[in-house]
C-alpha positions in Angstrom: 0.0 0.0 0.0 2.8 2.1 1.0 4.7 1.4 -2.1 1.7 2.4 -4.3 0.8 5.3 -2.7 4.4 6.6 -3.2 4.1 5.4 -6.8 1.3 7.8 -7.1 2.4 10.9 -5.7 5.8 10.4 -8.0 3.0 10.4 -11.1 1.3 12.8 -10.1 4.7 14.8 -9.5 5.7 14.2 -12.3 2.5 15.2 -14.6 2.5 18.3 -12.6 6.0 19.3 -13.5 5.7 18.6 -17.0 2.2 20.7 -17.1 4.3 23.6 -16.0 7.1 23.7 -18.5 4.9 23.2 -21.0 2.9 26.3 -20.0 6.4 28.2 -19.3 7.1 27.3 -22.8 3.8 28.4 -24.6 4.1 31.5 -22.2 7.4 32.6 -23.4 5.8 32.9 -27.0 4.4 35.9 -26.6 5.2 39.1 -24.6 2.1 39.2 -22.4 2.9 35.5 -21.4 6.7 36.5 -20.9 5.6 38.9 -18.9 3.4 37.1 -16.6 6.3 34.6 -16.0 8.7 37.5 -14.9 5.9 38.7 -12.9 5.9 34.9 -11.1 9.2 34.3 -10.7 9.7 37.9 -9.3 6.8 37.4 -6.8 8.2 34.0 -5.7 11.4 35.7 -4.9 10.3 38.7 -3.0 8.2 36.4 -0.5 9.9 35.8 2.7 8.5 34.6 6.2 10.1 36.1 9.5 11.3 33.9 12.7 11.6 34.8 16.3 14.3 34.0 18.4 15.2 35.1 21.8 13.1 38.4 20.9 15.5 38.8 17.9 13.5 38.7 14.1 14.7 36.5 11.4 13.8 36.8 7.8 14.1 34.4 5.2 13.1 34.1 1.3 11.1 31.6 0.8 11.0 31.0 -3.4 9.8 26.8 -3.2 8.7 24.7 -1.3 12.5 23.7 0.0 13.5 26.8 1.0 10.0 27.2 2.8 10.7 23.9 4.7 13.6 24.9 5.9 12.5 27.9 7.5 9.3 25.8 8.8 11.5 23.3 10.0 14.7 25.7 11.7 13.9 25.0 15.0 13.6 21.5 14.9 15.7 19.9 12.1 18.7 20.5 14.0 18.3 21.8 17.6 21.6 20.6 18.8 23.3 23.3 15.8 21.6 25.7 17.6 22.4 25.1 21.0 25.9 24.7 19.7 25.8 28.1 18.0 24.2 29.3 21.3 27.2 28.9 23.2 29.7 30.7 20.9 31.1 33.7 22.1 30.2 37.1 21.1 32.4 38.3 18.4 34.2 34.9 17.2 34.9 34.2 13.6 32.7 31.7 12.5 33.3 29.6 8.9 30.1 28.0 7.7 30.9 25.3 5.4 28.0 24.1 3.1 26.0 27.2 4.2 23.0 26.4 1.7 20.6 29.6 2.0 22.2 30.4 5.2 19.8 30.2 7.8 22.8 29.4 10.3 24.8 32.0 9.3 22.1 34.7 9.7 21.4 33.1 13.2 25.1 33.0 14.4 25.3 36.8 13.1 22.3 38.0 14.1 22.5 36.6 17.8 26.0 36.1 18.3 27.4 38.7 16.7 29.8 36.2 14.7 31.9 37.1 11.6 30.8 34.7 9.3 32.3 33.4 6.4 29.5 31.5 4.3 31.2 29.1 2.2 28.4 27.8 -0.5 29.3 26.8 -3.9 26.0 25.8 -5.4 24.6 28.9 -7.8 20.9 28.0 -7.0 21.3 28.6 -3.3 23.9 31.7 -4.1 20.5 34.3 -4.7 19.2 33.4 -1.7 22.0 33.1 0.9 22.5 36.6 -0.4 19.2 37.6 -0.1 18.8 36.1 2.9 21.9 38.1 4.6 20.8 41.2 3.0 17.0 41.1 4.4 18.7 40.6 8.1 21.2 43.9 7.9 24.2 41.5 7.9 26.1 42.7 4.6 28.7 44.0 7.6 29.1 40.9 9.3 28.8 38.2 6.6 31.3 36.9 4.0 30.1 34.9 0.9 32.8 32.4 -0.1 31.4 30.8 -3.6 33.8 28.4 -4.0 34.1 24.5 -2.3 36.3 23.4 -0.3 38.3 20.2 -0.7 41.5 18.9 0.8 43.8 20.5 -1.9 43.7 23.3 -4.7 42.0 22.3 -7.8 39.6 22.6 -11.0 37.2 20.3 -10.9 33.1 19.7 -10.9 30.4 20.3 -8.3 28.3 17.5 -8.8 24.6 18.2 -7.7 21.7 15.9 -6.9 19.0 19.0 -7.7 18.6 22.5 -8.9 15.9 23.6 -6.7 17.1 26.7 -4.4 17.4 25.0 -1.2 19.0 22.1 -3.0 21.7 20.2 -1.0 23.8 16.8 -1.7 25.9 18.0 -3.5 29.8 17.2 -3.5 32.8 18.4 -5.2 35.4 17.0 -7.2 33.9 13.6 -6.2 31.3 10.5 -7.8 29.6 9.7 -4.3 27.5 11.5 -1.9 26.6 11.8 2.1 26.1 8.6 2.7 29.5 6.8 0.3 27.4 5.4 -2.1 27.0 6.7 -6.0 25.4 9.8 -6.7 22.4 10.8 -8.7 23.9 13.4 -10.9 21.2 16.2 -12.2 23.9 19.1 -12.6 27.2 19.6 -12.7 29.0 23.0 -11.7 32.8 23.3 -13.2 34.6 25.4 -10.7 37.9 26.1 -8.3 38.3 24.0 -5.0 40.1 24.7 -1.7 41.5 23.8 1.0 41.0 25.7 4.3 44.6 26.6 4.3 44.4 27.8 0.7 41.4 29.8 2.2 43.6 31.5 4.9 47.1 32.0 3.0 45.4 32.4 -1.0 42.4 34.5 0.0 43.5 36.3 3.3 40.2 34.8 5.2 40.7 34.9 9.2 41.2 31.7 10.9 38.0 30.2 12.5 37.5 30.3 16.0 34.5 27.6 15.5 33.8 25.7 12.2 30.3 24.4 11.2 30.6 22.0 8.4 27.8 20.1 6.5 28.7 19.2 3.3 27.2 15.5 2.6 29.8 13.7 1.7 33.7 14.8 1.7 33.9 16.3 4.9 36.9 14.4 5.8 38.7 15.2 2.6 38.0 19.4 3.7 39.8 18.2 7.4 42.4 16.2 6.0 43.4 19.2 3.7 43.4 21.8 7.4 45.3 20.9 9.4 47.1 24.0 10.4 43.6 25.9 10.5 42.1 22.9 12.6 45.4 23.5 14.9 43.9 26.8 15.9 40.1 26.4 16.1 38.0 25.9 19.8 35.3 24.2 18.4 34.1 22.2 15.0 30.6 20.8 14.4 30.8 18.6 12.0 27.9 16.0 10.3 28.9 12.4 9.8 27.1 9.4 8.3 28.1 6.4 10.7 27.2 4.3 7.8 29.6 5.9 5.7 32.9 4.1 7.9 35.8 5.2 6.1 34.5 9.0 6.1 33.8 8.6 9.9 37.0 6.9 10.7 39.4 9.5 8.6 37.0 12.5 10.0 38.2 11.3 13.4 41.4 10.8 12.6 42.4 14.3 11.5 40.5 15.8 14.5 42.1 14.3 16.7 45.0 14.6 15.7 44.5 18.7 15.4 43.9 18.1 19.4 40.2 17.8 19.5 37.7 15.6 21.4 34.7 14.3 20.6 31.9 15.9 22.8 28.7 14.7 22.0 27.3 13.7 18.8 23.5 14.3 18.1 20.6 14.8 15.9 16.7 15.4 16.4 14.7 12.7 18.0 12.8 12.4 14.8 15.4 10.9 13.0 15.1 8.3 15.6 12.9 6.4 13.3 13.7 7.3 10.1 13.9 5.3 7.4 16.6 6.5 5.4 20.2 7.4 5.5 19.1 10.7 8.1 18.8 8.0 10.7 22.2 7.3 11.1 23.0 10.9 10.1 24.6 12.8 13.3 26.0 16.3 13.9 29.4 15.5 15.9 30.9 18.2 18.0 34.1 18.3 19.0 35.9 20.8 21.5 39.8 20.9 22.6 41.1 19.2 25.3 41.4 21.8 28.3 
């Protein structure tokens, strides 16, 4: 039953998408219906929906559907990146790597007073990580880094699951995704990778006092590749697939090595009984030994 009702809502997914780029295509035949389509796309862009925190307002664009769950879902998708943000001093320099549309960076800006730098490679979520900084006042604070990071300087391709704004597993220079197994490619992004040190000593970018890093799939090929910037950094949140051993195992390797323990590693109770590859999805943070 399950399997048939999921059938379903993929046809009738499907239908639906193919319904709209036909009428996108008849629309763009004439300047009325080209028109209209600006008007759309325009309106989708300029509608946002505003968060509270702590009496402090967030506002975020929300285009699709994606970007709208991810605003609906901020406070519960992943509390324990809150709470870790939460406790970050006032002031520190914060690198957000994978920042998507940036909801985290506008909340470790707005209430911590972080400089952020915003790494995010993906063009899709580019408009609105810079929308979303520029509807929150923090133009001064924020950093957008459009490049990946990797373990090494290169040219290579960000591969991409999905186009959709909001769109993540995505990975760079590499052929699997989050979880070690082979990607779906949709898109593909030819571009300049990094490592963090490149970041520091090529592009002049502050050391981090804390590092956030989601970036499903080669986060232990970014660690590997900063090693010297590790050295230096308090604090690193970092999300790890268990199921995906040898990225766990290396991950843990290199951060220990830079002199940090493991803390805690966490993720919302929801994922508890999940289904898919979020269930053994955690965010690990680690902190140096005292």
């Amino acid at each position: 039953m399950l399997a048939w009702s999921h059938k379903l809502r993929k046809f009738i997914k499907s239908v639906g998408k193919r319904l709209i780029n036909s009428s996108v295509v008849l629309m763009g035949k004439t300047t009325a219906g080209r028109y209209l389509y600006t008007q759309i796309v325009n309106n989708a862009m300029s509608r946002t929906q505003k968060l509270n925190h702590s009496g402090l307002d967030l506002v975020f664009a929300i285009p699709n559907a994606l970007s709208k769950y991810r605003v609906d879902t901020f406070f519960t998708k992943e509390p324990e990146t809150l709470e870790w943000i939460d406790g970050i001093p006032h002031g520190s320099v914060l690198w957000d790597i994978g920042a998507n549309v940036g909801l985290y960076t506008c909340y470790a800006a707005k209430t911590r007073g972080c400089r952020v730098f915003a790494f995010e490679p993906s063009v899709f979520n580019l408009e609105l990580l810079a929308r979303n900084i520029f509807v929150n006042g923090l133009t001064e604070l924020v950093t957008i880094i459009p490049l990946p990071l990797s373990d090494a300087l290169a040219v290579s391709k960000l591969n991409m699951t999905t186009t959709e704004w909001g769109g993540a597993l995505s990975t760079f220079a590499q052929s699997y995704g989050h979880d070690g197994e082979a990607m779906c490619k949709a898109f593909e992004l030819p571009t300049v990778g990094l490592s963090m040190v490149d970041a520091v000593e090529l592009l002049r970018i502050p050391r981090p006092d804390y590092i956030k890093m989601d970036v499903d799939g080669i986060e232990h090929l970014i660690l590997k590749g900063g090693a010297p910037v590790l050295q230096e950094a308090i604090s690193i949140l970092v999300e790890i697939n268990d199921r995906f051993t040898a990225q766990a195992a290396d991950a843990s390797r290199y951060l220990q090595l830079a002199g940090f323990i493991l803390k805690e590693k966490r993720h919302a109770d929801h994922f508890e009984s999940a289904t898919g590859p979020a269930r053994y999805t955690f965010n690990q943070i680690w902190i140096k030994q005292v």
